[in-house]
C-alpha positions in Angstrom: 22.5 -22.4 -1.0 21.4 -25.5 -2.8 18.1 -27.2 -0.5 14.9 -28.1 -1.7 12.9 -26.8 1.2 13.5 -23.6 -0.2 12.7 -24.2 -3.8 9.2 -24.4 -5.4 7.2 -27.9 -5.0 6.6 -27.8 -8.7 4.5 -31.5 -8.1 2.0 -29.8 -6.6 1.4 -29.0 -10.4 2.6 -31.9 -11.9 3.5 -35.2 -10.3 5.5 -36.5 -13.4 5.7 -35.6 -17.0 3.2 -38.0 -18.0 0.4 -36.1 -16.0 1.5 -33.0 -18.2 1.3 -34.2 -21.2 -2.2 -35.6 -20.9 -3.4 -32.9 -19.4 -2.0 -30.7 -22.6 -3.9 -33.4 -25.0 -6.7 -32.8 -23.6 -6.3 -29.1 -23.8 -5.8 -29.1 -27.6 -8.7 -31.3 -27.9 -10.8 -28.5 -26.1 -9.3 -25.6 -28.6 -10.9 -27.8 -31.4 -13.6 -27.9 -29.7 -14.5 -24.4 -28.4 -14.1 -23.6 -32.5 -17.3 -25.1 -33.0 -18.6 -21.9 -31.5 -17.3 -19.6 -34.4 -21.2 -18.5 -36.0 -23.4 -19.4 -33.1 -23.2 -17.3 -30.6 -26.3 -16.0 -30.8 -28.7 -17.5 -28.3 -28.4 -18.6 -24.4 -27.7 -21.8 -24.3 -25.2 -21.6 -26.9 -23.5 -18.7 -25.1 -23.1 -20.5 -21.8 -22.4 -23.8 -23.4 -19.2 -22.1 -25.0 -18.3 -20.3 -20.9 -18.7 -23.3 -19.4 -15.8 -25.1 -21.8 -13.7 -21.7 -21.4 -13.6 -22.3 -18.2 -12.3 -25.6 -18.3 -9.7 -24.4 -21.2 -8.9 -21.3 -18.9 -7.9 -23.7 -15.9 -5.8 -26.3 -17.9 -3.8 -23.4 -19.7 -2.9 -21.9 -16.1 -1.4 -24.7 -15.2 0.5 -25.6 -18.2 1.8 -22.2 -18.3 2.6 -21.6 -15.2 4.7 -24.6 -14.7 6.4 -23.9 -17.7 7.5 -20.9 -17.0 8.1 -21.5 -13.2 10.9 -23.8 -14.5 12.1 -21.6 -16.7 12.7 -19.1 -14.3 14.8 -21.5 -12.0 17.2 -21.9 -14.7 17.0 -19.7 -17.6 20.5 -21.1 -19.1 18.8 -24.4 -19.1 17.7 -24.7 -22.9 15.2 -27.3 -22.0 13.5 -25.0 -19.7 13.6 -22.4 -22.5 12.3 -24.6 -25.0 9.5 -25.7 -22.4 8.5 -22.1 -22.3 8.5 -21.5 -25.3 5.9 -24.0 -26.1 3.5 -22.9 -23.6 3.7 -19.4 -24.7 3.0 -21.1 -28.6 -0.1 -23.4 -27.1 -1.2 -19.7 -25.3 -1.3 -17.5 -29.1 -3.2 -20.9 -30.0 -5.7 -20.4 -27.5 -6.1 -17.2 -28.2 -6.7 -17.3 -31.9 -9.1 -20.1 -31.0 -11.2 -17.5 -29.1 -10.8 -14.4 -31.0 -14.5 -15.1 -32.6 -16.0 -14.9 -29.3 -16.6 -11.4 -28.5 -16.9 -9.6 -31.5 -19.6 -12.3 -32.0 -21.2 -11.6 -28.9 -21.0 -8.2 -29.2 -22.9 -8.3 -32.1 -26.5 -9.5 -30.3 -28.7 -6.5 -29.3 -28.3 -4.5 -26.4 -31.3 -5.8 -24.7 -30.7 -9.3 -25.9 -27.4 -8.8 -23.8 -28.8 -7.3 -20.6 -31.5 -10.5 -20.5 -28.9 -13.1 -20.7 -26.8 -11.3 -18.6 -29.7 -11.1 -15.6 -31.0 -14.5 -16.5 -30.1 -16.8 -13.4 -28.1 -19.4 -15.6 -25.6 -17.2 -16.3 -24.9 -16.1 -12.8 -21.1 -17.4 -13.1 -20.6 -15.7 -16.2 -22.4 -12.1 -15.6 -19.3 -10.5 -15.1 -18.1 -11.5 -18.9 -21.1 -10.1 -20.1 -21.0 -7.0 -18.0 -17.8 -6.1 -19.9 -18.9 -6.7 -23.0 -21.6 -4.7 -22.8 -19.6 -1.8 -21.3 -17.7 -2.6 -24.6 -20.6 -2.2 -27.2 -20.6 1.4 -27.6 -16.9 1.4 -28.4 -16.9 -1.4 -30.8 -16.9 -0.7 -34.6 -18.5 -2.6 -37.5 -16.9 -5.8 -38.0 -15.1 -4.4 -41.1 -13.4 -1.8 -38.8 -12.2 -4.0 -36.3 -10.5 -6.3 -38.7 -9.0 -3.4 -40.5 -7.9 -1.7 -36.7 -6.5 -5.2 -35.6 -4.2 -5.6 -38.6 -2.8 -1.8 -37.6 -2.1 -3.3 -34.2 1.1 -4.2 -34.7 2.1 -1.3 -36.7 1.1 0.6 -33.7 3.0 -1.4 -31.1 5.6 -1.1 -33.6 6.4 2.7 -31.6 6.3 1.4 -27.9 9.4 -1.4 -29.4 11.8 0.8 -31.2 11.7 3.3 -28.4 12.7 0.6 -25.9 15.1 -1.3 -28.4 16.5 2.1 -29.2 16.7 3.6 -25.9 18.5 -0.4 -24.4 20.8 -2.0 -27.4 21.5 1.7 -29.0 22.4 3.6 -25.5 25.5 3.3 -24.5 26.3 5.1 -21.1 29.6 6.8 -19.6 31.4 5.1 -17.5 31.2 7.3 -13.7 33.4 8.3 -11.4 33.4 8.4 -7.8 35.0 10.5 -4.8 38.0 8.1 -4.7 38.7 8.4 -8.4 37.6 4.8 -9.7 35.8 4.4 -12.9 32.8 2.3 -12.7 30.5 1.2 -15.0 26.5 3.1 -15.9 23.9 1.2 -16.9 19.8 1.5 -16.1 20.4 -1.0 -13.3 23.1 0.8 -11.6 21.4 4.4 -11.9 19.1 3.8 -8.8 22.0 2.2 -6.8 24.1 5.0 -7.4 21.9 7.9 -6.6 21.0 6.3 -3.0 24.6 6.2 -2.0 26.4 8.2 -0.2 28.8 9.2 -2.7 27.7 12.8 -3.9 30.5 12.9 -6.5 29.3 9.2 -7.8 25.7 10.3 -7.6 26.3 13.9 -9.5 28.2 12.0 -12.2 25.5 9.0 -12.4 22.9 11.5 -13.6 25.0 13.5 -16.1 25.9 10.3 -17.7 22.1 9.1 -17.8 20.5 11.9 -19.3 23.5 12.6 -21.7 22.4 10.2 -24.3 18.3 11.2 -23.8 19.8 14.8 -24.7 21.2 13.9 -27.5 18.5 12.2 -29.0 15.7 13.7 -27.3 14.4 14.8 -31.2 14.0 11.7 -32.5 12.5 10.1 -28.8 9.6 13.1 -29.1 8.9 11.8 -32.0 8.4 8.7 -31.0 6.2 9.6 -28.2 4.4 12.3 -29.9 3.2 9.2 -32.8 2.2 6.9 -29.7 0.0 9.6 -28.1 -1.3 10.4 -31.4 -2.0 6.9 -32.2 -4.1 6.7 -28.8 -5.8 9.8 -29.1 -7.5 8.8 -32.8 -8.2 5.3 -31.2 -10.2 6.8 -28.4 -11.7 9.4 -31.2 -12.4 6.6 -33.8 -14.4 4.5 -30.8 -16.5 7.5 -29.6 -14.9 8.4 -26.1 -15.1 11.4 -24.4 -11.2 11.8 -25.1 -8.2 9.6 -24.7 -8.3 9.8 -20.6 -11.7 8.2 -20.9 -10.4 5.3 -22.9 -8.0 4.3 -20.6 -10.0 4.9 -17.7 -12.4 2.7 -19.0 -10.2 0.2 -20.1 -8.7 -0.2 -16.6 -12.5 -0.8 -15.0 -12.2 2.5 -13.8 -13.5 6.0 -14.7 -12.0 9.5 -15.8 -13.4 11.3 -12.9 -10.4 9.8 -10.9 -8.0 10.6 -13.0 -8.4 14.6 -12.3 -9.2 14.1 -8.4 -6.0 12.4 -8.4 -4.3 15.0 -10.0 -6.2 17.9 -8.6 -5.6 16.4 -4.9 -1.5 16.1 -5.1 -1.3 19.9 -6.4 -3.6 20.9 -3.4 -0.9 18.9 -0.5 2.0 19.7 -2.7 3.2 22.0 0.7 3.8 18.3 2.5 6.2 17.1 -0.2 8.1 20.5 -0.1 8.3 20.2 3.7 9.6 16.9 3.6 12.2 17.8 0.6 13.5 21.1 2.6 13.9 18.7 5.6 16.0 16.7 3.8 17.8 19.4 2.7 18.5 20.1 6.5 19.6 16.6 6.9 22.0 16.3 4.2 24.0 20.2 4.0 27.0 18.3 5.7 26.8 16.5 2.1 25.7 19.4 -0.1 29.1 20.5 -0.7 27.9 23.9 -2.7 25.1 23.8 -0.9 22.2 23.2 -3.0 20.0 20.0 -2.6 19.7 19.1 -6.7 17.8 16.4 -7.4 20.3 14.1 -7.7 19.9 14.3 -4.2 16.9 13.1 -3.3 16.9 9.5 -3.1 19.8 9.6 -0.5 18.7 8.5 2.9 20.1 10.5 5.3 20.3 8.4 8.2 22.8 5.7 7.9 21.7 1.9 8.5 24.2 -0.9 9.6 23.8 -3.6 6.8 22.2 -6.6 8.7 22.7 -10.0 7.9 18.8 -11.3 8.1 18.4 -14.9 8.1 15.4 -15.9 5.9 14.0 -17.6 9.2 14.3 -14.0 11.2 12.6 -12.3 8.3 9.7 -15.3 8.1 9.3 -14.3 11.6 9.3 -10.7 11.7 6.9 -10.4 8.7 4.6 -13.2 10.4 4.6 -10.7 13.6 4.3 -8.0 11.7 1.3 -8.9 9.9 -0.4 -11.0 13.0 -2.5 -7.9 12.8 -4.8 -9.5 10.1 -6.0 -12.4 12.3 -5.2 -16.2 12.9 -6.4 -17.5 9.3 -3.8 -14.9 7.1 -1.6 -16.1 9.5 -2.1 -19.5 9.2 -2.5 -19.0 5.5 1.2 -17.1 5.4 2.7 -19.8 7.5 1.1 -22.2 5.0 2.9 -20.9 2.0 6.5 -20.2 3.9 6.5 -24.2 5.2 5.2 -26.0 2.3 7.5 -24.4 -0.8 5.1 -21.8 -2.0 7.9 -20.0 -2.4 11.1 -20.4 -4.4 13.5 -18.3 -1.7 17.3 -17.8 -2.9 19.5 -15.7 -5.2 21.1 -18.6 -7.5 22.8 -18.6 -11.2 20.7 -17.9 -14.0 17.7 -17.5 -11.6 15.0 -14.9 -12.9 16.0 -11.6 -11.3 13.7 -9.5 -8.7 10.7 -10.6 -7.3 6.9 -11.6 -8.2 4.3 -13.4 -6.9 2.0 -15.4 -9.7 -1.5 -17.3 -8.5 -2.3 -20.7 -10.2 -5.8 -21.2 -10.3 -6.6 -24.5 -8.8 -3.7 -25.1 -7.1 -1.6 -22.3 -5.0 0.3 -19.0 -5.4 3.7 -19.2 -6.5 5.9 -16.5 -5.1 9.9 -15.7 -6.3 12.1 -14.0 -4.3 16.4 -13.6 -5.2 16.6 -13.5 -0.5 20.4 -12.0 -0.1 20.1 -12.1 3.8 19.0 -8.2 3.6 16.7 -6.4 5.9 15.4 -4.9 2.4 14.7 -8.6 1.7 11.7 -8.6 4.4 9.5 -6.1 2.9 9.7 -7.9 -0.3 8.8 -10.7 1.3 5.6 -9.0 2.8 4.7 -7.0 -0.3 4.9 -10.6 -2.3 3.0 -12.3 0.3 0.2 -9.4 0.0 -0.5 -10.4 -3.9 0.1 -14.1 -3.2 -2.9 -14.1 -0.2 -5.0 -12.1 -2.2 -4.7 -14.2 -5.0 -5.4 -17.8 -3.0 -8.7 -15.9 -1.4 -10.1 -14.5 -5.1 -8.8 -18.1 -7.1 -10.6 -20.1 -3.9 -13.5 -17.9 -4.0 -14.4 -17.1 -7.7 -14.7 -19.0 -10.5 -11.5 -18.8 -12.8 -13.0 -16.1 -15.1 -13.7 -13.8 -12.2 -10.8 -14.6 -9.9 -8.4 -12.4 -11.8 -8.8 -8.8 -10.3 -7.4 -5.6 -12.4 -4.4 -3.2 -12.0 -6.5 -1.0 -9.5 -6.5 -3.1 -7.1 -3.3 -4.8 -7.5 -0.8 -3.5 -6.0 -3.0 -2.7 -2.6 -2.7 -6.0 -0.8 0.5 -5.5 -1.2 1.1 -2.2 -0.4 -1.1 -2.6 2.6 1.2 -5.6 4.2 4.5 -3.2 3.2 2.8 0.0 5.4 1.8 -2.9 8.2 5.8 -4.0 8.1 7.2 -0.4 8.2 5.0 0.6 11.5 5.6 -2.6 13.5 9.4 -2.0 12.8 9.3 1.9 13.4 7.2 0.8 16.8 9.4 -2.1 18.0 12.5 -0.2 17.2 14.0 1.5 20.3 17.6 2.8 18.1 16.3 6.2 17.4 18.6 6.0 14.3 17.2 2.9 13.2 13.6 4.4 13.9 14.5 7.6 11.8 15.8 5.5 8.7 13.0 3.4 8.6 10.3 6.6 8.7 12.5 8.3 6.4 12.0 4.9 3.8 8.3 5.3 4.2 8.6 8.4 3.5 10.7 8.2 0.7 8.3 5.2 -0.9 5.0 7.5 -0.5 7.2 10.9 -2.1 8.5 8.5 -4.8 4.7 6.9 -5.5 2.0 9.3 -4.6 3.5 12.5 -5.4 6.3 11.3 -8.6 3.6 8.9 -11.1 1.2 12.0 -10.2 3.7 13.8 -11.5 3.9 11.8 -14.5 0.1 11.2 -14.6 0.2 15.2 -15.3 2.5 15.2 -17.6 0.9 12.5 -19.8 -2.8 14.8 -19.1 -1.0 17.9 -20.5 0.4 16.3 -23.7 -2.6 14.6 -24.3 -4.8 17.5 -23.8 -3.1 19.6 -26.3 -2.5 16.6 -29.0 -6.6 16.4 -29.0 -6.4 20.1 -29.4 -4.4 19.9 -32.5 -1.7 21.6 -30.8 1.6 21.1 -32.8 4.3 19.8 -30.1 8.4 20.0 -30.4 11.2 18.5 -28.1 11.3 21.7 -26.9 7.7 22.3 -25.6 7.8 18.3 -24.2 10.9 19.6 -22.0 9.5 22.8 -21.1 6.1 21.1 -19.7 8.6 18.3 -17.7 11.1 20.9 -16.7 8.0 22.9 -15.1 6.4 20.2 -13.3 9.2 19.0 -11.7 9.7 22.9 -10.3 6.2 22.6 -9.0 6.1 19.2 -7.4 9.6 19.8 -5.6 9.5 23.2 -4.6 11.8 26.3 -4.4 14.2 23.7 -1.7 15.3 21.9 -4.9 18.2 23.2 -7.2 16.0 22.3 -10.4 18.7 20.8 -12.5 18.4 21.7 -16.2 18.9 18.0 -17.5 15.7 17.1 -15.4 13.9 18.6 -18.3 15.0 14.8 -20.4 13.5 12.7 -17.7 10.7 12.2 -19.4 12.1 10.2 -22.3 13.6 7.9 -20.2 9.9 6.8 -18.6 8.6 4.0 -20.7 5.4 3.7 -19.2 4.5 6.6 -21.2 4.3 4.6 -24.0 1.4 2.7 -22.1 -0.5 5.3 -22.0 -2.0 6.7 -18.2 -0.9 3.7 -16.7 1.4 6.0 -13.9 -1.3 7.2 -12.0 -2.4 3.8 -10.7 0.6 3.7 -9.0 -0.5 7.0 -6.4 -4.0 5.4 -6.6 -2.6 2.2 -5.7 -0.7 3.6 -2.6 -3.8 6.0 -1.9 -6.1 2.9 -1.5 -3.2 1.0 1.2 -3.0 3.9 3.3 -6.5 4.3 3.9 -7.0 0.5 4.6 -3.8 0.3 6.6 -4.8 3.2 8.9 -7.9 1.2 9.2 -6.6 -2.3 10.2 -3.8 -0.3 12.5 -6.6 1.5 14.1 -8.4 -1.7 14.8 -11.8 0.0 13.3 -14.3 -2.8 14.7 -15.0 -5.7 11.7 -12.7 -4.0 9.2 -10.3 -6.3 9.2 -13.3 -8.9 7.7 -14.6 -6.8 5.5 -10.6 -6.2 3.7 -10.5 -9.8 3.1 -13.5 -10.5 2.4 -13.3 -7.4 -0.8 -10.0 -9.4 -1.9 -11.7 -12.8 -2.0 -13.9 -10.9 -4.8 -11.2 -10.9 -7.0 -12.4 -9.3 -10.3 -15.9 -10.2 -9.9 -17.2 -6.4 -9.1 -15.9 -3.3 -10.6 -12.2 -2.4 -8.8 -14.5 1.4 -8.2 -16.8 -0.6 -5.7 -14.6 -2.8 -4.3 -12.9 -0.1 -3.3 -15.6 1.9 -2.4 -16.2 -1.6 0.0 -13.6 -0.9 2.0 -14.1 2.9 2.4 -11.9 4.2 -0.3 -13.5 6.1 -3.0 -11.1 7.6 -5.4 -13.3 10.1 -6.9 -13.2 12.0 -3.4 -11.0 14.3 -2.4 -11.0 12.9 1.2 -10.0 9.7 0.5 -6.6 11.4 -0.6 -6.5 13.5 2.3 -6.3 10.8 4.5 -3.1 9.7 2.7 -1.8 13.4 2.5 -2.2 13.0 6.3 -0.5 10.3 7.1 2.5 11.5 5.2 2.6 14.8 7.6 2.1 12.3 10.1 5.4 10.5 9.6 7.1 13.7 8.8 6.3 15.5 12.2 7.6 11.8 13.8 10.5 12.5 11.9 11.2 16.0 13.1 10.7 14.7 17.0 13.6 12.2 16.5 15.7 14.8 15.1 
C-alpha cells in the first residue's frame, strides 16, 4: 500500500537537503571545537563550559542520525540510503573519538573536588553526568591501565562475533517435515513459527533439526562462552568489584541485591508455572499423541483463534480505547503521533523488518511498524506506542543528557500499555474462546519472560559463580547445569527432552553478560504499575507519568521505587506471581 499518510514526515527533521547539510557543518565545527577541552578539565567553569557544548553536539548528532538511518530503513536496497547511513554512523565514531578525553580526565579530579562541583548550583543540568562518574571512580584504573584495557577491547568483543558469525553463516539447518509430508525449509526465523503451530509432527521435527547443529558443536561453543565469562569475570576482578554480578549491576544503574531476589523469588512461585504447564498439558492430550507434553510443546496455544483481518484504523481505535485508561493528554498525545506520521505503518520491500520505536530529541518519536492487518499487529502497536510516549515526556522534560533513561526501565512503558491491551480485550470479549486465547497469550508472554530469562539469569549466576571459584568447566557440566534448570522451572508435567540440555548455546545474550534478567524485572515492574492504573489507585496514574517524564535523570532503583516497585523486595514480585495465578484460575473458569 503505497500512501504517504502512512509513511514517516521525515521534514519534520529536515525540510530540504540544504538544512542538513548546514546543520552537519556546523556539527563538525563543534567536534573541533569541544577538542579544545583535551588537558583542562580540571576546574568548574571549564567543566561546564565543555557540557554546555555537548549538549549542543549531542542534539545536532540525533538528528543527523536519526534521519539517516530512518531513510535507510524505508529502503534498505536503496544504495543512496545506505551510503547516507553509512556516513552518519562515520560522523558518530568521529564524535566519539572527539570525546573519549572527557571522562578519564574528569575522573581524574579528587573525590571531593567532584562531589563540590557536582552540588554546586551551576551544574544543576549536568549533576547527573557527574553522579556517574563518580559512581565510576572506584572502578577506574590508572590512566596506563585503561589505555592498555581499551586496546584489549576488541580482542575481547572478538568472542561475542565469532560465536554469532559461527553460529548464522556456518549453521546450516535440516530441512523439516510436516504431518502432510512436505519438506520445508529451518532457519532461526522459522523456529518460533513452527513450534506455535498446530502441527505436532512439524513442531517435533523443528526442534531436532535446531539443536542438531548446537550438538554437534556444542565443544567448540563452550569454549567460546567459557572465554567470554572469563574475560568478564577478570574485568570485574581487575576493577575491584565484589564479583562479576556486581559489575553489571552497576553498570546497568542498578544493584546486585536484585539480581538474587529476582532469582530467589521465581524458585519460591515456581508451583504457579508448573500449574499453568500441567494445564496445558490438559488442554492439548488430544494433540500429545504419545502422550507426553515435551517441550516442544509449550509454545502451542491451545485455543484456536480465527485469523482477523484488522484494519490499521480498527487497531488505532482499539489501542486508543484500550489505553483511554491513562487520561485525556496520553490520549491526545497517542492520537497526536497516529494522525501526523509519527509513525511509518506498512510491510513494504526492502523495508527494515519488526518493529521499534526511536525518540529524536528536539523533535518527536519515530515509531516503525511492518502492519499486516493482524490482530498480533495491535499489541505491537501499543507496546511501540509505550516507548514512543515515554520517550516524548523524558526528551520534552530533560535536558538531552538526562532524557535517555536505561534498560531497567525500558521496556515497562511498554509492557504496561501491552497488559492494559490484553485486559480491555479479555473484558470486552464476550466469545469465551476468544477470551480463553487471549488469557492463555498473557499467560504465555509472562511464563516466557518472568519465569524463562530467570531461568537464564540462573544459569548465567551458576557459571559465573564457579568460574570466580576457579572451577574448571566442560561442555558436559554447562549441559548438565541447563538440562537441570529446565527440570526445575517446568516441573515433573514436562517430558524433559534430552536435546534441551543445548539450548543454552543457542542464547546469545549470554555473551552480554546478565543482561536476561532485566527482561523478568522488566515485566515485574509493568505488572505492578498495571494492576495499579487498572485499579484506579487515586493519583497513580500522575505519578506513572510523571516517573517517565524523568527519563534517566534519577537512578532507574528510585524511579522505580517512585511508582511503588522496589525490586530488591520480595513483595514486589509477589504481586506479579499473583497476577499470573490470577489469570490462570480465569482460565480454569472458562474451561
Amino acid at each position: 500500500m503505497k500512501n504517504d499518510e502512512f509513511d514517516w514526515d521525515l521534514t519534520s527533521l529536515f525540510k530540504n537537503e540544504e538544512e542538513r547539510l548546514e546543520l552537519i557543518r556546523k556539527f563538525e565545527e563543534y567536534i573541533d571545537e569541544i577538542k579544545k577541552f583535551k588537558g583542562k578539565l580540571n576546574n568548574l567553569e571549564t567543566v561546564k563550559k565543555y557540557y554546555e557544548l555537548k549538549e549542543k553536539i549531542s542534539k545536532f548528532y540525533i538528528k543527523i542520525y536519526s534521519y539517516s538511518m530512518f531513510k535507510y530503513h524505508q529502503n534498505m536496497g536503496n544504495g543512496e540510503n545506505s551510503k547516507l547511513y553509512k556516513d552518519a554512523v562515520s560522523l558518530g565514531a568521529k564524535y566519539s573519538e572527539a570525546v573519549s578525553y572527557s571522562v578519564p580526565e574528569i575522573i581524574e579530579n579528587s573525590k571531593e573536588t567532584l562531589i563540590s562541583w557536582k552540588n554546586n548550583p551551576e551544574m544543576k543540568e549536568y549533576k547527573r553526568s557527574l553522579e556517574k562518574i563518580i559512581r565510576e571512580k572506584d572502578h577506574v584504573l590508572s590512566k596506563e591501565s585503561e589505555e592498555l584495557l581499551a586496546s584489549y577491547s576488541e580482542v575481547f568483543e572478538a568472542v561475542e562475533s565469532a560465536y554469532s558469525v559461527f553460529t548464522t553463516a556456518d549453521f546450516k539447518f535440516d530441512d523439516v517435515e510436516n504431518e502432510n509430508g512436505e519438506i520445508l525449509k529451518m532457519s532461526h526465523g522459522l523456529y518460533s513459527k513452527y513450534l506455535s503451530g498446530k502441527d505436532r509432527v512439524l513442531r517435533k521435527n523443528s526442534f531436532e533439526s535446531m539443536y542438531k547443529p548446537y550438538k554437534q558443536n556444542i565443544n567448540t561453543i563452550a569454549e567460546l562462552y567459557l572465554a567470554r565469562v572469563k574475560e568478564f569475570s577478570t574485568t570485574a576482578r581487575i576493577r575491584k568489584y565484589k564479583n562479576s554480578i556486581d559489575m553489571a549491576s552497576n553498570n546497568d544503574d542498578s544493584k546486585e541485591d536484585v539480581y538474587y531476589t529476582l532469582v530467589d523469588s521465581v524458585n519460591e512461585n515456581l508451583k504457579y508455572n508448573h500449574e499453568y504447564l500441567k494445564l496445558k498439558k490438559e488442554l492439548l492430550k488430544n494433540e500429545l499423541d504419545d502422550g507426553k507434553l515435551h517441550l516442544y510443546d509449550v509454545y502451542r496455544n491451545s485455543f484456536e483463534e480465527k485469523e482477523e483481518n484488522v484494519s490499521y484504523e480498527e487497531a488505532k481505535k482499539i489501542v486508543l480505547n484500550a489505553l483511554s485508561i491513562m487520561g485525556d493528554d496520553y490520549v491526545s498525545k497517542l492520537k497526536e503521533a497516529m494522525e501526523n506520521r509519527w509513525i511509518d505503518v506498512y510491510e513494504k520491500e526492502n523495508k527494515h523488518t519488526g518493529a521499534y520505536s526511536m525518540g529524536v530529541y528536539g523533535v518527536h518519536p519515530f515509531v516503525l511498524l511492518n502492519f499486516i492487518n493482524s490482530s498480533r499487529d495491535i499489541s505491537t502497536i501499543a507496546h511501540e506506542l509505550g516507548h514512543a510516549i515515554h520517550s516524548y515526556l523524558a526528551d520534552t522534560t530533560q535536558n538531552v543528557l538526562n532524557s535517555d533513561y536505561t534498560i531497567m526501565v525500558a521496556e515497562v512503558a511498554s509492557t504496561v500499555n501491552e497488559i492494559l491491551l490484553a485486559n480491555y480485550q479479555i473484558k470486552n470479549t464476550e466469545n469465551k474462546e476468544k477470551k480463553a486465547f487471549l488469557i492463555n497469550e498473557q499467560l504465555d508472554m509472562i511464563r516466557a519472560t518472568l519465569y524463562r530469562q530467570t531461568m537464564f539469569a540462573e544459569f548465567e549466576k551458576i557459571v559465573h559463580e564457579k568460574i570466580e571459584k576457579h572451577e574448571s568447566l566442560s561442555s558436559d557440566n554447562l549441559n548438565e547445569i541447563y538440562y537441570n534448570l529446565n527440570k526445575k522451572y517446568f516441573g515433573e508435567d514436562i517430558f524433559c527432552d534430552e536435546l534441551i540440555k543445548y539450548e543454552w548455546a543457542r542464547i546469545p545474550h549470554f555473551y552480554s553478560n546478565f543482561y536476561v534478567y532485566k527482561y523478568a524485572t522488566g515485566i515485574t515492574s509493568a505488572i505492578v504499575i498495571a494492576q495499579n492504573i487498572m485499579s484506579g489507585k487515586p493519583g497513580f496514574v500522575e505519578k506513572y507519568l510523571e516517573t517517565l517524564s524523568k527519563g534517566g535523570s534519577e537512578d532507574s532503583l528510585d524511579l522505580l521505587k517512585g511508582v511503588g516497585v522496589d525490586l530488591t523486595k520480595k513483595e514486589t514480585y509477589d504481586i506479579a506471581f499473583k497476577y499470573f495465578k490470577e489469570n490462570l484460575d480465569n482460565l480454569k473458569k472458562l474451561i
